[in-house]
N, C-alpha and C positions, 0 to 999 in steps of 0.2 A: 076422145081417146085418152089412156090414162097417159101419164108420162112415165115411162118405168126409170129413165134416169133421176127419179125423185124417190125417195122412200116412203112408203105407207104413213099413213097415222101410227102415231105409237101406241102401241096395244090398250086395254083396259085387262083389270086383273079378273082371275076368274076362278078363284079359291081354290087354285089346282095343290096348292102344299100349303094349305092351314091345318095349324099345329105340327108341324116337322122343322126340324133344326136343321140348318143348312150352313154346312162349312165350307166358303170358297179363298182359296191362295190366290196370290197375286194379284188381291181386289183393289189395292191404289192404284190411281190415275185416271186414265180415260177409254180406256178399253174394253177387252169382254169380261175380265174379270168384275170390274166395276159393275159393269152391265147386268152379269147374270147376278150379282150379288139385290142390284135394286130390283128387276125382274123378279127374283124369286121373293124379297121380302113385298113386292108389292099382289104375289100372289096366293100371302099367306103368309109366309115361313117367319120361323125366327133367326134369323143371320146371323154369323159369327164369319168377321173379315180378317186374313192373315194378309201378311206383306213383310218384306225384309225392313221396307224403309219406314223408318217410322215417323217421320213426320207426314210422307204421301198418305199413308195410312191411316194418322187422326186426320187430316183434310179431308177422306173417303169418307169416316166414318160422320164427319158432320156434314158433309152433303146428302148423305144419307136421313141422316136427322132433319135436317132442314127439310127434306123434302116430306118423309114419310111421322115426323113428328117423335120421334122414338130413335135416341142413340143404340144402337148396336154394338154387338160384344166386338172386340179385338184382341187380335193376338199376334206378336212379331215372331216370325219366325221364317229362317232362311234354309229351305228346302234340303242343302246339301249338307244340314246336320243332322241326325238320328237321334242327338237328344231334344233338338228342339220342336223336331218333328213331333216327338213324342208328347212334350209339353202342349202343344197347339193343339191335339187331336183332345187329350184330358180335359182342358180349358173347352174344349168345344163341347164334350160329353156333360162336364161340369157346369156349363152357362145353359143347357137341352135337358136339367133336370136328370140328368142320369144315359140321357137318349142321345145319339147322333144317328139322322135317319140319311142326310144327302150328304155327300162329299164331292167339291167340284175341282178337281186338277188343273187347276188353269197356268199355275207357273213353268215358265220357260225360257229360255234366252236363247237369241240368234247370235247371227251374225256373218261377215262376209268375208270369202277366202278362196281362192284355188286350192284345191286338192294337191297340185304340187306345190304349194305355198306354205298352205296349211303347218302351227306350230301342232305338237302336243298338246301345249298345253293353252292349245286355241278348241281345239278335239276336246280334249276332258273335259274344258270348262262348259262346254253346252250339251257334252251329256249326260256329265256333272249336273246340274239344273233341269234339264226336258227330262230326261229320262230317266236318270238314278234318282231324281227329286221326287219325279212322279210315282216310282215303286215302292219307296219309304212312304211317302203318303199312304197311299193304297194300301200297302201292307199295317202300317196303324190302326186304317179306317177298317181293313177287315178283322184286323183283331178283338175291336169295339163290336164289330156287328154280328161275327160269329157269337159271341157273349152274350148279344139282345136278341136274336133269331132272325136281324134280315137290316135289309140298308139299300141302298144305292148310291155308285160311286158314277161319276161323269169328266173322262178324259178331256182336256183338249189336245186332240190332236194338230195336221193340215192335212192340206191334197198337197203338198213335198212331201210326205210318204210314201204320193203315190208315183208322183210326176216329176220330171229330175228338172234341175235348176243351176245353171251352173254359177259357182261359187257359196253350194248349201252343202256340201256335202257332210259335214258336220250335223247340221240341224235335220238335213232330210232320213238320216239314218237314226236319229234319236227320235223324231216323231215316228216313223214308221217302227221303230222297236216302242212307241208309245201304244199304236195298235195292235201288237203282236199282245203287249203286257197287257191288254183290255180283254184280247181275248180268254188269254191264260186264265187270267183273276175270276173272268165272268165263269169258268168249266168249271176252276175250285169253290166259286161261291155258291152254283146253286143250289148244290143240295143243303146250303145254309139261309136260302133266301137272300140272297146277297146279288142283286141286279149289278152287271157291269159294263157300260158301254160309251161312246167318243162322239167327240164330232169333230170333222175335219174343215175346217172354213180354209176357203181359196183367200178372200181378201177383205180385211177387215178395217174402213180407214177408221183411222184418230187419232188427232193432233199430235202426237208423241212418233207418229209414224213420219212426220214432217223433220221431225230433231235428228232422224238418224238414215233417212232414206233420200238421195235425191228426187225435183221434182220430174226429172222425164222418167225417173222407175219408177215413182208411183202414178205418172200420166200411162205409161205403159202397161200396167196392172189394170188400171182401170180400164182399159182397151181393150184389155183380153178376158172382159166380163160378160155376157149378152146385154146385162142392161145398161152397160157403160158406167157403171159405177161401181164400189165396193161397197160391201155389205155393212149396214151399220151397224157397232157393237152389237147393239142388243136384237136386232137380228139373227143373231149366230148366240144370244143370250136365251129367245126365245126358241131354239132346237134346243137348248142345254134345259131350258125348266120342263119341255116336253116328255124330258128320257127321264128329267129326274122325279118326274110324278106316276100316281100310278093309270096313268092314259097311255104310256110303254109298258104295261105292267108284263107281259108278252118278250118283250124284248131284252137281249143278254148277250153281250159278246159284239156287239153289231158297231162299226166304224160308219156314222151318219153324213157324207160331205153336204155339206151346207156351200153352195158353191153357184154360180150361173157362168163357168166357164166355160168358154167353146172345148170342143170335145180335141 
């Protein structure tokens, strides 16, 4: 019998996005950004990594290389500026020969708080980054695709859009206004060819999640998974290269939870 507390074999690639440029934020460290960025260039694409931090970010881009033989483009940029937004999406167009086909919205920041606790300026700053990051993105990326005749963009959302959580209130209102903006962008894009759709991951471990989470809330997380574990990056990497190829070619607007949570 299998053990489902253990994770699958790590996929093999299967040229779902050869020759398409793929732009994902918040690809330093050890998460999905990371994830989907190696995912997608190992099923094809030609990657371009953003991040605010730049030294996480060369370390991303040479484990990258080390792995797949080939350094990838980079570019810093810290989501809640609109001119660097703008710079990052050019450099992406500019590194894709003219072309940006995928865009992955992975940047966001939490964090923890009572709603009667909560500052302002604990509120703005995470919907400053989840959510006004992610409309400045999108809104770049659809201005590049309206221009070429089509694209795809790929949210991260969670299931605290959907499911309340106390001390999210912050985060859970900006992802679930990350879904509202997926659908939005997807009704204005199509008559541009302009695919737009999310995925919502319940619980994603890595290592980074150790630095800022205690361990009975993430013993706890894992408890309320069916398989008693969370989902590995690139698990919740492999829904994102799904939507971002044309095997969703169908699909637009749609919030994907990628999740094994009891109901």
């Amino acid at each position: 019998m299998t053990d489902l507390s253990q994770p699958p074999p790590y996929p093999e690639g299967h040229h779902l996005l050869t020759g398409k440029t793929v732009l994902v934020t918040a690809a330093a460290g050890t998460g999905i950004g990371f994830a989907t960025a190696r995912r997608c260039a190992e099923e094809g694409a030609r990657v371009v990594l953003s991040d605010h931090h730049e030294r996480r970010l060369r370390e991303a881009a040479d484990a990258l290389a080390d792995h797949l033989g080939e350094q990838p483009a980079t570019v810093l940029c810290d989501v809640t500026h609109e001119d660097q937004v703008q710079t990052m999406v050019a450099a992406a167009v500019a590194d894709g020969g003219g072309r940006l086909d995928v865009v992955v919205n992975n940047a966001g920041l939490g964090g923890t708080s009572s709603l009667v606790d909560m500052a302002d300026d604990d509120w703005h700053r995470v919907l400053d980054v989840t959510l006004t990051g992610t409309m400045r993105c999108t809104r770049a990326a659809l201005g590049h695709m309206y221009e070429v005749g089509g694209g795809v963009i790929v949210n991260n959302a969670s299931v605290i859009g959907w499911r309340a959580q106390p001390d999210q209130a912050h985060y859970a209102a900006a992802k679930a206004g990350v879904m509202a903006l997926t659908r939005v962008a997807a009704a204005e894009g199509a008559a541009h060819n302009v695919r737009v759709n999310a995925v919502s991951p319940s619980f994603a471990r890595h290592p980074f999640l150790a630095k800022v989470m205690p361990d009975d809330t993430l013993a706890e997380m894992e408890a309320a998974e069916l398989y008693g574990r969370g989902a590995e990056p690139w698990e919740v990497a492999n829904v994102i290269v799904f939507l971002a190829s044309d095997l969703s070619s169908y699909m637009s607007g749609e919030v994907v939870s990628v999740s094994s949570q009891h109901p």
